[in-house]
Steps between C-alpha positions, in 0.01 A plus 500: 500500500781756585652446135158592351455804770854611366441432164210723483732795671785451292290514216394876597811630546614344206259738328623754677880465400343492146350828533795662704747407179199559260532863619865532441578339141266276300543135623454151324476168653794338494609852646285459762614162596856567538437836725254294729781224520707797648205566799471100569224386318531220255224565246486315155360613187154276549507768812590843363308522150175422636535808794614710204226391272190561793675854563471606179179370507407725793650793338820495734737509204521552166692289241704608174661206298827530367741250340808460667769250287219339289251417834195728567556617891181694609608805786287585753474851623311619758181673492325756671272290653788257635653816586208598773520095601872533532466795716192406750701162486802672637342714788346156615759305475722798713214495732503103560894477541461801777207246681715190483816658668296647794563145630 
């Protein structure tokens, strides 16, 4: 149960890393893969196009194709409504590490 509880977390903030590097340069999968290798997570392809996919889908980011030595690579930028998730995202997440270290 604690792997599924995690899972589900993990899953969020992976989003969230997506949308943090989203706002900085346009980012593509494999991209995305390798920088959340750097944080810890372990997170395949099967994992990371699907989150990309649904947050297009919900208008987080926006997509522009481009062919990159003979292979279409789609980059996703950031949009203005991930930007408003990204920040109300932020202020909660500041406000949750501030409860948990009142310990």
């Amino acid at each position: 149960m604690n792997n599924r509880i995690l899972r589900k977390l993990f899953l969020g903030f992976i989003q969230l890393h997506i949308l943090y590097h989203a706002r900085k340069e346009p980012v593509y999968g494999v991209y995305m893969i390798e920088e959340l290798k750097r944080h810890g997570y372990k997170v395949s392809a099967g994992t990371i196009y699907p989150i990309l996919h649904s947050m297009v889908d919900e208008g987080l980011l926006s997509v522009e194709e481009k062919v990159v030595n003979g292979k279409l690579r789609k980059y996703s930028t950031i949009t203005s409504k991930g930007e408003k998730v990204l920040q109300e995202a932020q202020e909660k997440a500041e406000e949750l590490v501030r409860e948990l270290r009142e310990e």
